[in-house]
N, C-alpha and C positions, 0 to 999 in steps of 0.2 A: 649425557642425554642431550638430543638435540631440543632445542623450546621452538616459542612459536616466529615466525619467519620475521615477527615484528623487531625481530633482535638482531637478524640480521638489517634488516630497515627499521633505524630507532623510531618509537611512534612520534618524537619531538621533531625529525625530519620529514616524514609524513607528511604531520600536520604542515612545516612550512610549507613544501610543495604543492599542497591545496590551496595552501593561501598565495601564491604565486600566481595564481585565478581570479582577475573579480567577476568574472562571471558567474565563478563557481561558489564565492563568496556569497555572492547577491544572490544567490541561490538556495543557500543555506541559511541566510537571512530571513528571503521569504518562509522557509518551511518552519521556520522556529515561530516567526510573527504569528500564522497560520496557527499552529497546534498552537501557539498560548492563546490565541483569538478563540479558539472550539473549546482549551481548556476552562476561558472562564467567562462563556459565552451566556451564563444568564447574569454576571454582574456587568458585563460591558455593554449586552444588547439594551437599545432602549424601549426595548418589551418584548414579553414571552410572546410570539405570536402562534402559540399554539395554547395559548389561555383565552379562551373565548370569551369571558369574561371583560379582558383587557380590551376587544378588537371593536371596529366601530364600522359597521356595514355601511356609511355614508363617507367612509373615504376608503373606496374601494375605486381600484385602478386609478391612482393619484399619481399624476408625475413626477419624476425625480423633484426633489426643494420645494414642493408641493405643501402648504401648510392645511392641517386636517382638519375634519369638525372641530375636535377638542384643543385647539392650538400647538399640536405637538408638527413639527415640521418633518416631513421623509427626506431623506438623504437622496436615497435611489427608489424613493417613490410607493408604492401598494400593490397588493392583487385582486383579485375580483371579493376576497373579501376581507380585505381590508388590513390587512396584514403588513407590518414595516417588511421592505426587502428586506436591509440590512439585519434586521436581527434576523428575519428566516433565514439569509446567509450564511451568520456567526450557525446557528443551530443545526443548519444543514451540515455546516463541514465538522461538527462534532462526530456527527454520524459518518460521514465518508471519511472521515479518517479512522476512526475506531475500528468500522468495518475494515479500511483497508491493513492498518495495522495489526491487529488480531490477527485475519488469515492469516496475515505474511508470518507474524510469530508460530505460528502453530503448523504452520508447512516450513515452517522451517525446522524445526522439531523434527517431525516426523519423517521430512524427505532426508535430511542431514544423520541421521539417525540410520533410516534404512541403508542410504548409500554407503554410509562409512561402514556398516555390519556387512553391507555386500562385498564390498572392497578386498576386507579384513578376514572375511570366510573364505570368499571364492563359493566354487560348487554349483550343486543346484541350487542354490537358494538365490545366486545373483547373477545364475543364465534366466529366472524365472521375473524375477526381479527386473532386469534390463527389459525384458518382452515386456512385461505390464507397462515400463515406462515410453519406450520406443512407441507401442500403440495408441499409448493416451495420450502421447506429443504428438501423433499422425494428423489428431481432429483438434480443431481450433477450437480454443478455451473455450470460445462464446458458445459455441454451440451445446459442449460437457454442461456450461452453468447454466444454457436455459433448459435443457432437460433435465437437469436436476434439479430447480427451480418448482420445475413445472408439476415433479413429483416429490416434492415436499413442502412447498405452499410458501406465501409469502412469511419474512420475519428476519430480524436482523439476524439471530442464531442459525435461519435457513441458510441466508445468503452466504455468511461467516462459513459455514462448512462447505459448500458450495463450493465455494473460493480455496477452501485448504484441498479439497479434492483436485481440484483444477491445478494448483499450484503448487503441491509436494515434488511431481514429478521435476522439474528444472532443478529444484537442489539436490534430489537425487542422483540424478544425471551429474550434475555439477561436482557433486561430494564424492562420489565415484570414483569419477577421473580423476579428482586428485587425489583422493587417496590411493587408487593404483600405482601412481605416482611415489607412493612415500613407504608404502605396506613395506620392502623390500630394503630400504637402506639401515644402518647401522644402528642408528639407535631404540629402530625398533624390534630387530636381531637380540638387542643388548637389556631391551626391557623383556624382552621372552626367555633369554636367559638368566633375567631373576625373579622370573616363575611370578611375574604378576599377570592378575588376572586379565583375562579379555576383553572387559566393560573398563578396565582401567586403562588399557594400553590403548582401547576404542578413543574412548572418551576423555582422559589426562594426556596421552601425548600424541593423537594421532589428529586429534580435531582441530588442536591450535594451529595446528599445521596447513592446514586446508580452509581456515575460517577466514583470510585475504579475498578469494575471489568468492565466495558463500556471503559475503558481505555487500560484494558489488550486486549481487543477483538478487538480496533482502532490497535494496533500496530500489531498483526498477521494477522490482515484485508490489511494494507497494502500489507503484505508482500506476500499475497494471492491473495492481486490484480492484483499487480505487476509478478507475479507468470503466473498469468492466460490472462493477455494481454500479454503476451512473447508467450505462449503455439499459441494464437489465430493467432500474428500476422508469427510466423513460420509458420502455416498451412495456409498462405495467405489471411486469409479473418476479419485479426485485424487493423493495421495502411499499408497506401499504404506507394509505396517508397520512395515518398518526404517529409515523416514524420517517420522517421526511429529511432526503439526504441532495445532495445539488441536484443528481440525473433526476430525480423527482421534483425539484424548482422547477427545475426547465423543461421539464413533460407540462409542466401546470400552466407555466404560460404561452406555450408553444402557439395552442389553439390562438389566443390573441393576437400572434404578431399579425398578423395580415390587416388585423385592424389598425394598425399602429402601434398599438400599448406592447415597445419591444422590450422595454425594459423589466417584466415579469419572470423572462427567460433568459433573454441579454446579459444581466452581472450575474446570476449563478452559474452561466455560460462560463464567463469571462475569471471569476474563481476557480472552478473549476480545471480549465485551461491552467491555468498558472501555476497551481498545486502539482499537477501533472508535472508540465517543462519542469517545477525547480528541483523536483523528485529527479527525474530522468538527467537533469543536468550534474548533480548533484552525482549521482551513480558512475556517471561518463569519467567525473574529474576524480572519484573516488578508482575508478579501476584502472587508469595510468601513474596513480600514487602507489595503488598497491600491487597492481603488477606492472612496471615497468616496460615489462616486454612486448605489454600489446600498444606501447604510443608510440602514437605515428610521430 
């Protein structure tokens, strides 16, 4: 039986080759900092700023190193009401990451899924298959998720499906191709030959096979996701405001830069940004590791 392609490429090798990057490193660095900054973002932040309770309407729009009414000093300063950036930061990227994670897991599920059964059939089922996806890669993401937005209302479970509708198609497409690819060779001749089942030949030997470049497409999926519920939730119709993610930081201060006060909108800007690159960077140094054949 042939296994998964990681064996022909040991994963201890892999890994060096990634590390032969520090850009790719420092990339991965960030994204670890990042998700453990959102994982343990109400003991790190130095207030819930979504506890009203806590918030002091007399240091609103404070500038960065700005010491407050209550003696508490901001880092990266206030918003009009009175809100530490940095902790709405830490709290935002809990949300833009979950969102972006989640979808990505669940389109990856179901596009990974569909295309390896399309592969593996043939037939009508994935001449029928390819059309759906072909058509719904015609029309740019953005526009699938504000119309699906638009008719299903704000809400992170909105946006989350949203996003997995947007997003199954590319691993299907993806999963497809290479399964086409593998449907045909020896060892999967040799597992039909001992009359194992089809969800096991699907899913045991067909998928390890194809989960290298499925990998690469998960981690710029995220950052796509993530990407694209920021875009949504600035133009008001992604996450409301009691669930506040970076693109809705930076909706809230937006109105004020002209006044000066940039930094409302400026470092969830500027997170944001960064979360992106190191995703995307990350992806890049991941798909010359594991497919070889597309480095330049």
């Amino acid at each position: 039986m042939k296994t998964m392609k990681f064996k022909d490429r040991p994963l201890g090798k892999a890994l060096t080759e990634y590390v032969e990057s520090p850009m790719a490193v420092a990339a991965f660095c960030v994204v670890v900092v990042f998700f453990l900054a959102a994982i343990f973002a109400s003991q790190i932040a130095p207030q819930n700023p979504y506890d009203l309770a806590t918030l002091e309407l007399l240091d609103g729009t404070l500038e960065p190193m700005s010491e407050g009414f209550g003696g508490m000093t901001y880092l990266l300063g206030t918003d009009e009401q009175g809100r530490d950036m940095l902790s709405a930061i830490l709290y935002g990227l809990r949300i833009s990451l979950s969102v972006g994670v989640i979808s990505t897991l669940l389109a990856f599920a179901l596009g990974t899924s569909l295309g390896l059964i399309a592969a593996y059939k043939g037939g009508r089922f994935e001449t029928i298959l390819m059309r759906i996806v072909d058509l719904q890669l015609s029309f740019p993401a953005l526009l699938i998720a504000l119309v699906l937005l638009v008719i299903l209302g704000q809400g992170v479970d909105k946006i989350v499906l949203a996003l997995v509708i947007v997003n199954w198609a590319y691993f299907a497409r993806s999963a497809r191709g290479n399964a086409m690819a593998e449907r045909n060779k020896e060892y999967i001749e040799a597992a039909k030959a001992l009359r194992l089942s089809d969800v096991r030949i699907i899913f045991r030997h067909l998928l390890p096979n194809v989960l290298p470049s499925i990998i690469v497409i998960a981690t710029t999926t995220v950052a796509r996701a993530i990407s694209t519920e920021a875009t949504l939730s600035f133009l008001g119709i992604g996450l409301p405001i009691t669930e506040p993610s970076l693109g809705l930081l930076i909706s809230n201060g937006f109105r004020y830069l002209l006044s000066g006060k940039y930094w409302i909108s400026f470092y969830p800007g500027i997170a944001l940004v960064i979360v992106i690159v190191s995703l995307n960077m990350m992806g890049d140094r991941l798909r010359d590791v594991l497919n070889p054949r597309l480095k330049r």
